[in-house]
C-alpha positions in Angstrom: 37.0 -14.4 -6.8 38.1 -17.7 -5.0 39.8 -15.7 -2.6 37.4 -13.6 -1.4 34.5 -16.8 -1.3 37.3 -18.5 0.8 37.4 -15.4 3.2 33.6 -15.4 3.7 33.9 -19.3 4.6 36.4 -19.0 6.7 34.7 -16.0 8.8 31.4 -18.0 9.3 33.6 -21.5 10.5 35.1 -19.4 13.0 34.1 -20.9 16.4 34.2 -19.7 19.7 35.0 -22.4 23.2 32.4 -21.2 25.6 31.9 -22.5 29.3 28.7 -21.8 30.7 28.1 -22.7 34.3 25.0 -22.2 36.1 24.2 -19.0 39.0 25.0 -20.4 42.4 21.5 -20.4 43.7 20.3 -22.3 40.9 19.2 -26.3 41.7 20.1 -28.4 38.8 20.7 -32.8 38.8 24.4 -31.5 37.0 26.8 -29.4 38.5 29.3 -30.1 35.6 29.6 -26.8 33.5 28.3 -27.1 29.9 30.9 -26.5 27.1 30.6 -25.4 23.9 31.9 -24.4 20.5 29.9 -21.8 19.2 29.8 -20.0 16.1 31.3 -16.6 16.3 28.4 -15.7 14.1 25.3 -17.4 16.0 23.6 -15.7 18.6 23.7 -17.1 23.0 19.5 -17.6 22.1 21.1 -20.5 19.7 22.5 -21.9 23.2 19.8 -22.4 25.3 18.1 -25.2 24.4 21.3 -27.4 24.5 22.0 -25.2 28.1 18.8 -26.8 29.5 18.8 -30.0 28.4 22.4 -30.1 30.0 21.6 -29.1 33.4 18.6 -31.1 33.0 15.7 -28.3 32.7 13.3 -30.4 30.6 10.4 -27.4 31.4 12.7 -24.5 30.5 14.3 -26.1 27.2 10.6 -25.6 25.2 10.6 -22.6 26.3 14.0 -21.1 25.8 13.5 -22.2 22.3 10.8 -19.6 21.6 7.4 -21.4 23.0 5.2 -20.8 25.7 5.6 -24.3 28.0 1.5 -24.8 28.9 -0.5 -26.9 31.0 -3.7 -28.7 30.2 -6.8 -27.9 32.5 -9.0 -30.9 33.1 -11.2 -29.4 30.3 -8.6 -29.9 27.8 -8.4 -26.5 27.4 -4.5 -25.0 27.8 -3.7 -23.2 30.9 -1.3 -20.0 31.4 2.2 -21.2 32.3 2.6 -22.2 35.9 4.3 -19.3 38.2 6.7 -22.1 39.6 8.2 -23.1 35.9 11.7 -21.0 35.4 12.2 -17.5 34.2 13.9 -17.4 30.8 17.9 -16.5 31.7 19.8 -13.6 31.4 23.9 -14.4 30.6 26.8 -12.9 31.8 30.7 -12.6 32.4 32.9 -11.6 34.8 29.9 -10.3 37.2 29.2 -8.2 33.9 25.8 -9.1 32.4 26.1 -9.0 29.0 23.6 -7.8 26.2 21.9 -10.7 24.4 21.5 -9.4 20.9 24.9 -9.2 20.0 26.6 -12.3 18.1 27.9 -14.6 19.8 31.8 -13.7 18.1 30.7 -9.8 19.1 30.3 -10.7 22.5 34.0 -12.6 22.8 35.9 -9.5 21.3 34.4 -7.5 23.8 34.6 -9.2 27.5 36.8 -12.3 26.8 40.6 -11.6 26.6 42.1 -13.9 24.2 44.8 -15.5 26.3 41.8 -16.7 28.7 40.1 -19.6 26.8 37.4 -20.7 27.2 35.0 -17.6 27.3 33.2 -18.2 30.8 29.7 -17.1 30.6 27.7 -17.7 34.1 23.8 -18.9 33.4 21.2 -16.8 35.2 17.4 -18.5 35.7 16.3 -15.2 38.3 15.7 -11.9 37.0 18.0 -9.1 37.3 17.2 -6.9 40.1 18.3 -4.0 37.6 16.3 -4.7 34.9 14.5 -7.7 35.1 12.6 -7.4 31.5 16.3 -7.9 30.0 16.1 -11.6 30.0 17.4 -13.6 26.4 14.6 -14.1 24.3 14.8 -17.5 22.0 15.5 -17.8 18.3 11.3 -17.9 17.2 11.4 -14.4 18.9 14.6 -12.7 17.0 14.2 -13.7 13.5 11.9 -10.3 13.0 14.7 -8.5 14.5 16.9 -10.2 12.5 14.7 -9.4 9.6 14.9 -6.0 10.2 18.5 -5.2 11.0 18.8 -7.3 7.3 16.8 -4.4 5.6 17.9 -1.6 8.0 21.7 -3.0 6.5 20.7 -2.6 2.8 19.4 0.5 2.9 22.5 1.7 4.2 23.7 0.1 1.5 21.9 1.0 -1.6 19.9 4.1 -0.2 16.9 2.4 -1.3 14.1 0.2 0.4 13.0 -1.5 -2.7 14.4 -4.7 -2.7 11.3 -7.2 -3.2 14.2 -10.0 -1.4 13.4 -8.6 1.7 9.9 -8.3 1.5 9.9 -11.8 1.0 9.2 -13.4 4.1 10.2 -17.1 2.7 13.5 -15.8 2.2 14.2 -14.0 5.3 12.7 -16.8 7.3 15.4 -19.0 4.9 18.2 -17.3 6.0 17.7 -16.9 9.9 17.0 -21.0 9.5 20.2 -21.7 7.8 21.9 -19.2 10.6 20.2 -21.2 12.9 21.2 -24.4 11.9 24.8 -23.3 10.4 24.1 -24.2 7.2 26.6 -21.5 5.0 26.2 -23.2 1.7 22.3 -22.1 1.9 23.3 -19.2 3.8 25.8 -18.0 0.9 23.2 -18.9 -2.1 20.4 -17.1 -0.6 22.3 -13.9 0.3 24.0 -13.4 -3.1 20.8 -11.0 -4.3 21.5 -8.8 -1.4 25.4 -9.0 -1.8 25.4 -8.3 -5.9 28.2 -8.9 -7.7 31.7 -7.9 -7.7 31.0 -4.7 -9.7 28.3 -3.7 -7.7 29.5 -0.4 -5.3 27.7 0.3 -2.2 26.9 3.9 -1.6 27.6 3.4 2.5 29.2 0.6 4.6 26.7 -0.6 7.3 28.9 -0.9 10.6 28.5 -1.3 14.3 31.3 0.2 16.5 31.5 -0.5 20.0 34.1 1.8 21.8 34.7 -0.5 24.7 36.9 0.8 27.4 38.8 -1.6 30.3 37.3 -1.4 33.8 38.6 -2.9 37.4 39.2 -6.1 38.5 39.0 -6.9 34.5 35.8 -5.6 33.6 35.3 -3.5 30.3 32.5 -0.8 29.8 30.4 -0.3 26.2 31.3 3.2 26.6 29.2 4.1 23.5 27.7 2.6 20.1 28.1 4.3 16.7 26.1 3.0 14.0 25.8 5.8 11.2 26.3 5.7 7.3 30.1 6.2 5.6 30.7 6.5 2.4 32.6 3.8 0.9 34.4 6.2 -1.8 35.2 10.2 -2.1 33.7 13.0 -4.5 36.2 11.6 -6.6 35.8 7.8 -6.4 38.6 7.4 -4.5 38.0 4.5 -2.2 37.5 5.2 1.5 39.8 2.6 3.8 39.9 1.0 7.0 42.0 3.9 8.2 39.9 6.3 7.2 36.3 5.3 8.8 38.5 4.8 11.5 39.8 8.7 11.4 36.4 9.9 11.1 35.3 7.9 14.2 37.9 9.0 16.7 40.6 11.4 15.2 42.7 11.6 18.3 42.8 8.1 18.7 43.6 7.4 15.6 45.9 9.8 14.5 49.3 7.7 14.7 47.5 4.6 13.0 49.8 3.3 10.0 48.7 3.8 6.4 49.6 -0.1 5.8 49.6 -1.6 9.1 47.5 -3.2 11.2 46.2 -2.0 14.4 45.4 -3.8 17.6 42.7 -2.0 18.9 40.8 -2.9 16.5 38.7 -6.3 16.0 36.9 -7.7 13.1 35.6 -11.5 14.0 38.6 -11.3 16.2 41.1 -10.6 13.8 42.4 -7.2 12.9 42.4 -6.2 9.0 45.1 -3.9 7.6 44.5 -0.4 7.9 44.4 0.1 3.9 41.2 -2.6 3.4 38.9 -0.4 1.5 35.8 -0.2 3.5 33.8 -1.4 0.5 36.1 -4.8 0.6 34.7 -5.1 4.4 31.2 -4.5 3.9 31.2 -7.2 1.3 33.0 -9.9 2.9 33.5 -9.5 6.7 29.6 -8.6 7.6 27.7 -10.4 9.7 24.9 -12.2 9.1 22.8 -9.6 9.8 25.1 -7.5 6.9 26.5 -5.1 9.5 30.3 -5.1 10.0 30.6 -5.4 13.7 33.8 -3.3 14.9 35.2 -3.5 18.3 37.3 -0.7 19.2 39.4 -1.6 22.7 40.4 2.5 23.3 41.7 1.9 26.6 
């Protein structure tokens, strides 16, 4: 109903304020830090062109964006990319680097606490001694993943892989452009296949929880990931609710959660649902993009 449609709006307008500031050892024209509103359901690849053309990395912006930056020989013939052009960044918060295929919303209800606007995300250009294949990669290079997670999502959903939508490359590719560009109205039309209609009952809701857990000096710790198929009703058709997925992930935890309430552990986009939302209600209108609800669960 108009309710509903005006819930699925309002979650994809949600924004978040991000400063990003450069790595100290980096040499950039602009010291200024870069700020942002960024929506909660975009990715940080979405970022980085607009990051380089702000500190003034005219090399690095082609290639942040998801192409190889190239020389020409004298032959005319293209060259490998130079060793002295920039490595693709890595992003990260509080001296926490933070994983880069997470949305952007994800990311916020996890490592930025909401009385500390705006979310301060520090810009890396050298690899991380740790891992240094971990770099971002650009938007070109994620719209097969994002491809994916869309039909890993629906067959959650449905139990099924038949869905000739997603084997549709032209429609895929026409959702992770409107993502790109923010464009819901084309976002909304093209997804309403996957989505069905109001009568339509998914077998599973597709979720993400992150069990996040605090850390010293105000650093937090993905403790663990759960990502496995729940029922969205009983043997009996009885609707499965918020409370209850939330039971079945951590009993102990949950145990004292209200039947009607709300509770603030939770976080949805960054808002926290009552505990009675039937988890059928949430896998249809507070997904993703991707069609995964993303759940972060702040245990301690």
């Amino acid at each position: 109903d108009e309710v509903d449609a005006a819930v699925n709006k309002l979650l994809w307008q949600g924004q978040v304020a991000i400063q990003f500031e450069l790595e100290a050892s980096a040499e950039s024209p602009v010291s200024d830090p870069c700020h942002m509103l960024v929506p909660r359901v975009a990715y940080l690849s979405f970022c980085l062109e607009q990051i380089a053309e702000h500190f003034a990395f005219g090399a690095l912006a082609a290639q942040l964006i998801g192409h190889k930056t190239t020389t020409t020989s004298s032959a005319g013939d293209e060259a490998p990319p130079s060793d002295q052009e920039p490595s693709r960044v890595w992003f990260s918060h509080n001296g926490q680097a933070m994983p880069w295929h997470l949305p952007v919303g994800v990311l916020a209800d996890i490592y930025c606490h909401q009385d500390e606007p705006p979310f301060a995300i520090r810009v890396h250009l050298t690899p991380r001694e740790d891992d240094p294949t971990s770099a971002t990669i650009g938007p070109v290079e994620m719209e097969p993943i994002f491809a994916n997670r869309l039909k890993e999502a629906n067959y959650v959903k449905y139990a099924r892989l038949d869905m000739a939508i997603l084997r549709n490359r032209t429609t895929t590719t026409k959702l992770w452009s409107s993502l790109l560009h923010d464009d819901y109205d084309k976002f909304s039309t093209t997804i309403q296949e996957l989505v069905g209609d109001a009568t339509d009952w998914y077998k599973h809701i597709p979720f993400v929880a992150y069990i996040v857990t605090s850390g010293p000096h105000g650093t937090v710790a993905i403790t663990e990931t759960i990502q496995e198929p729940f029922p969205t009703s009983d043997e009996n058709g009885i609707a499965w609710t918020l409370r209850d997925l939330l039971l079945w992930l951590a009993p102990d935890v949950f145990a004292d959660a209200p039947e009607d309430g709300v509770d603030d552990r939770i976080s949805i986009h960054g808002i926290q649902p009552p505990l009675n939302t039937p988890v059928q209600w949430l896998a249809r209108h507070m997904p993703h993009p991707d069609n995964f609800v993303h759940m972060v669960l702040q245990l301690s």
